[in-house]
C-alpha positions, 0 to 999 in steps of 0.5 A, a space after each residue: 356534318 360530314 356529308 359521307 355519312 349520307 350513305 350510310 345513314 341511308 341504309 340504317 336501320 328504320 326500327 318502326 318498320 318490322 321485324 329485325 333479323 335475328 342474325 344481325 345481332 347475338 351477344 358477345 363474349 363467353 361470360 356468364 350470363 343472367 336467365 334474363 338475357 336469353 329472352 331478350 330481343 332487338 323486338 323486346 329490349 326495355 319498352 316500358 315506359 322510362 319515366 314512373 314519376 310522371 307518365 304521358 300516355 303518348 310515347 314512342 320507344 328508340 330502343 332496338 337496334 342501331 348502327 355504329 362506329 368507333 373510330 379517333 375522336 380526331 376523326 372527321 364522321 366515319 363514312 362506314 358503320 362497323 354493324 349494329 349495336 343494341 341500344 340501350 346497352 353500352 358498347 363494352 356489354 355483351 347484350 350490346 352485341 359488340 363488346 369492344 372497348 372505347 378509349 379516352 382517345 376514341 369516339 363512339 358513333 350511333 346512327 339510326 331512323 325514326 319515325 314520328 306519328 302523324 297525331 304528334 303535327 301539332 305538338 312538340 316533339 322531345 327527344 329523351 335520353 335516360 342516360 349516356 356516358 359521358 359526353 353526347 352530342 346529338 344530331 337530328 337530320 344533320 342539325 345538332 339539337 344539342 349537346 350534354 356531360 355526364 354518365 348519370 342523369 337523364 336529358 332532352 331536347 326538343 327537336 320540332 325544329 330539326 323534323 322534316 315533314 312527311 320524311 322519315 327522320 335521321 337521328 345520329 349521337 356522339 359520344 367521348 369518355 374518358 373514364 377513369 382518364 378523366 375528373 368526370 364521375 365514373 364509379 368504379 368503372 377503369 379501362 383496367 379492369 381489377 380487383 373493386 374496379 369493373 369494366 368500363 361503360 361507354 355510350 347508351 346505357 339506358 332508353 331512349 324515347 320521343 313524346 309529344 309534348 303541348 307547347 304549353 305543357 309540363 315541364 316537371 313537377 316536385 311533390 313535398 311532404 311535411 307529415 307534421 303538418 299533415 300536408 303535400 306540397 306540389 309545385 309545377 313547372 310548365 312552359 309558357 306559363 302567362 299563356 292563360 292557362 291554369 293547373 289543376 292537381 288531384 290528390 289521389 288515395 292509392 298510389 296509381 305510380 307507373 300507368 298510362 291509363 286515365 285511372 278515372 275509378 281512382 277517389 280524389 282526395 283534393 283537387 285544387 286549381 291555382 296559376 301558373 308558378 304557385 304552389 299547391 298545398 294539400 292538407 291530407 285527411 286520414 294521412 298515411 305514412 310511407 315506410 318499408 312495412 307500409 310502402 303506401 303511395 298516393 297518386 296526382 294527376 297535373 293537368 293543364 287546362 285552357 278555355 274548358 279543353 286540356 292541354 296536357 296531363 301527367 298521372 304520377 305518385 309521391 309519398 308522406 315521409 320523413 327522414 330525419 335525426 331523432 333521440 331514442 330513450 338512451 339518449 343516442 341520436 338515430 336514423 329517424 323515419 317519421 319521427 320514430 328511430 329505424 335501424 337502417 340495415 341493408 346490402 351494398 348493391 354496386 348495380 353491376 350485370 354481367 350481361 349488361 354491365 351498368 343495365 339490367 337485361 331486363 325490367 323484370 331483372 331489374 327489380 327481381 334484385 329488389 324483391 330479393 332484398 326485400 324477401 331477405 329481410 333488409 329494410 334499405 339499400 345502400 346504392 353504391 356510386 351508381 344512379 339506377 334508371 327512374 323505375 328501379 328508385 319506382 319499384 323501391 317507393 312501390 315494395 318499401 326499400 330504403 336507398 342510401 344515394 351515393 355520388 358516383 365518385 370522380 378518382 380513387 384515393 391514391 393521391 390523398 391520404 385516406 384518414 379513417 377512423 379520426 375526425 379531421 383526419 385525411 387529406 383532399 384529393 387534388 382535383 382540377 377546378 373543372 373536376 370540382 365544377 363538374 362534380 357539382 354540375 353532374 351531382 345537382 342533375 343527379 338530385 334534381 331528377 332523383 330527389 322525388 323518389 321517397 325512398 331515397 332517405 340519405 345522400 352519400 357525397 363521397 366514399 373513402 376519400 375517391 376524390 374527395 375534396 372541399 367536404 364541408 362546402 359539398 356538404 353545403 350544397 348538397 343541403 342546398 338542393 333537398 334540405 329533406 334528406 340526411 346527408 352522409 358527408 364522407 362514407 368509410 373516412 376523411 371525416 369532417 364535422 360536418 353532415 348528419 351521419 358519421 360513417 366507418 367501415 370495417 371487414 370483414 367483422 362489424 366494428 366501430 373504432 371512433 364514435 361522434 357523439 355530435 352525429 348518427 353513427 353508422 357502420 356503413 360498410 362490413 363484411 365481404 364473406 367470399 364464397 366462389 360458386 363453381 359455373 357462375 364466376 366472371 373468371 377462373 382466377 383472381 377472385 377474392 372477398 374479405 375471408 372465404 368460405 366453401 360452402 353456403 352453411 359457413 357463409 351463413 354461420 359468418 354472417 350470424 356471427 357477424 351480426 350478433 356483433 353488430 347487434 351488440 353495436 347497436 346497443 352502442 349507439 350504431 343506428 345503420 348497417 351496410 353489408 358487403 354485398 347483394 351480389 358477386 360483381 366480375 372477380 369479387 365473390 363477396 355477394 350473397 347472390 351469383 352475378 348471373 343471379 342464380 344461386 342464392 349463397 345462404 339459407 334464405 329463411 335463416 338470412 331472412 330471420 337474422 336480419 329481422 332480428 338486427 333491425 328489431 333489436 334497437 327498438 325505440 
């Protein structure tokens, strides 16, 4: 490492020592803004616990205020900081109290120290990173600990060997993104912002944490149920597996999810011990099924157990619940929840903010767009070409929402032909050899570290042609990685046969212009009903939806009227819906909340009954 940044590390920010002075940071910018961020804080920013699943009860947050660079990435290190960035907010953000731009030439540099507690001597230390986009590179006291690609899936690395004793800690991250210059996934983010495509995310954008870890301990855990069978299979992964020690996993009734407590009042349901690298299977009495009326989780605690003492333990949740095809008594194939057909009817939600772009101002915020959800009525969600932090997917297993996972897409469709509505029709994005193997380097981190959130019920490998390429074959390997899930092959067009959904889009009315007798037909995308509400809009001009209203009455009236037409599909054979959208994102005014989440456009209780009446209208 350049030596020159010697100076500037030395007078960094130690974040475990007091307070921060509120003058080094504010945010940028004059865009609208949620009521969230005006609570937020370098003291307060994102300190719960990143990761729900599977809960230490030893963590150390890094969040807060860092320094930072931009400069070439052809640049040696730069000797100076340019002021201070609030992490885990991405540099274009105005929580981030920068929002300057980083382009396909540039490199962003964060630098900072840390402390680590005198209890953690004894046991590994890891470096965890929720989310960076795209490439980062990361150096503790000038070693560099490892290096990482992609924008969506959390990472770690173990940096014991790059701590210096009794000192305090130097940890410094690089990062490069090309965008959309590049094959890498990116959503809908541009360096030009317009229209459907938003501002670009560059560095940091979710927590960042140290825990203590046994150097025998759990590396991860996978929990799979099979409500047929009546039993919960549990697999663990722990690091030095012929050490002599042995696992023990409790089965737990009432989910105890999210906490760092020891949960000890909690019954048992089962415990079983087993070596190292079997799998642990639990009949499960009385079994109680998942579903959004019925959000009811069971909790595990893993532990690892050595000559009577134990070295690691975790606390964590799963579910009983299935996702699957099934036949209703017309003969129509349909969206199946534990074996019963559910009309899957839910919002696009792109995940946008227009504070913190990609991240939530705040926890609270973040699962208030649930609730919403929730309240008016909705049963699924679909996530549009986004991964959301561990404890958004949490809050949907804890309040009962299902999510449609979509793989945030690598290009757009103006290099292939976007064929619609025919099977077979369209043609392949033409994507480089590394875009596709990095498509499916980044698309199996996504599964991986998602797939045991039960409320995810569909993957979504690609949305209208952006970049699609090899279907059958993504398809494939999707499948390969969860066999437990339904997989929507192709969103909105370039059908292929292949998958187990059939998926149009029309706007702004629901209609379905092709039908595979072969699949589960779904609209899963209609509507886009614009209304631009004065004192809450990302910009003055060029602001659109499919058709435009003036008022929350039309809006409402429209999507009654929208939705007797879908229920009319639904008699067709239509077995899910997707409406456009939760929320306004920059210049498009399609949501039925604001962007800064303020004004809910439409009758609540009327949306609320609408939607009750689409999803019981199919029946069984």
């Amino acid at each position: 490492m350049n030596t020159k940044l010697t100076t500037m590390i030395a007078a960094v920010l130690l974040l475990s020592c007091g307070s921060v002075p509120a003058a080094q940071w504010q945010p940028a910018g004059d865009h609208i803004m949620t009521e969230w961020a005006e609570g937020v804080t370098p003291a307060n920013v994102h300190k719960e616990y990143p990761r729900p699943r599977m809960v230490r009860k030893d963590w150390k947050s890094l969040n807060g205020l860092w320094n930072y660079a931009i400069v070439p990435s052809s640049s040696s290190m730069p000797s100076e900081s340019d002021g201070k960035i609030l992490v885990p907010f991405s540099v274009e953000s105005s929580l981030s109290g920068v929002g300057k731009t980083v382009g396909e030439n540039d490199a962003l540099w964060y630098m900072m120290h840390f402390s680590v507690p005198g209890s953690w001597r004894e046991k590994k230390v890891k470096l965890h990173f929720e989310a960076v986009d795209w490439k980062a590179e990361v150096y503790v006291n000038d070693i560099l600990v490892g290096v990482h690609t992609g924008g969506y899936a959390p990472f770690s690395f173990d940096i014991s060997s790059a701590l210096r004793k009794g000192r305090r800690q130097k940890l410094v991250v690089k990062v490069t993104d090309a965008t959309d210059k590049s094959f890498q996934p990116h959503g809908k983010q541009t360096l030009r912002p317009h229209g459907i495509w938003y501002t670009a995310v560059t560095g940091i954008w979710q927590s960042v944490w140290l825990e203590p870890v046994d150097r025998g301990g759990i590396k991860s855990y996978s929990a799979v149920s099979d409500i047929d069978a009546g039993t919960m299979t549990v697999s663990v992964e722990k690091s030095c597996p012929g050490d002599g020690s042995i696992i023990k996993v409790d089965l737990i009734d009432g989910g105890i999810g999210y906490s760092t407590e020891n949960n000890s009042g909690s019954r048992v349901i089962s415990s079983v011990k087993a070596l190292p690298g079997n799998k642990i299977v639990f009949h499960v009495p009385d079994m109680k099924t998942w579903s959004p009326d019925n959000p009811y989780l069971y909790g595990l605690r893993i532990s690892v157990l050595k000559d009577g003492k134990t070295l690691d333990a975790v606390s964590g949740y799963t579910a009983m619940r299935k996702s699957s095809v099934v036949v209703d008594s017309m003969g129509y194939k349909r969206l199946g929840l534990n074996n019963k057909p559910v009309f899957e009817f839910g919002p696009l939600d792109q995940g946008w903010w227009p504070d913190g772009l990609y991240t939530a101002p705040t926890d609270e915020a973040m699962k208030y767009d649930i609730e919403k959800i929730k309240d008016f009525g909705f049963n699924m969600v679909r996530k549009h070409i986004k991964v959301e932090p561990a404890r958004w997917y949490y809050y949907c297993d804890q309040l009962g929402l299902m999510v449609w996972q979509d793989m945030p897409s690598i290009a757009d469709n103006s290099k292939n032909e976007w064929g619609v509505d025919a099977m077979g029709g369209g043609t392949d994005y033409p994507v480089s050899e590394w875009g596709k193997a990095n498509y499916y380097k980044e698309w199996a981190e996504i599964i991986a570290s998602r797939k045991d959130f039960q409320c995810i019920v569909v993957w979504v490998p690609f949305n209208e042609a952006w970049g699609q390429f090899d279907t059958e074959k993504a398809v494939e390997f999707t499948r390969s990685l969860d066999d437990t899930r339904l997989i929507n092959s192709a969103s909105g067009g370039n059908h292929r046969e292949c998958g187990d959904i059939m998926d149009v889009h029309h706007y702004p009315e629901p209609k379905m212009l092709m039908w595979d007798g072969n699949e589960v037909n779904v609209l899963g995308e209609y509507g886009g009903i614009g209304f631009p509400v004065a004192g809450h809009l990302w910009q003055n001009d060029k602001n659109w939806g499919y058709v435009k209203f003036a008022d929350g009455k039309e809006v409402t009236d429209a999507y009654g009227k929208y939705a007797d037409i879908l229920i009319d599909l639904i008699s067709q054979g239509c077995s899910g819906g997707v409406y456009t959208q939760i929320t306004d994102v920059e210049g498009e005014v399609n949501g039925i909340i604001t962007y800064d989440r303020k004004v809910v456009k439409m009758d609540e209780a009327r949306l609320k009954k609408i939607n009750e009446k689409v999803i019981n209208s199919m029946g069984e």
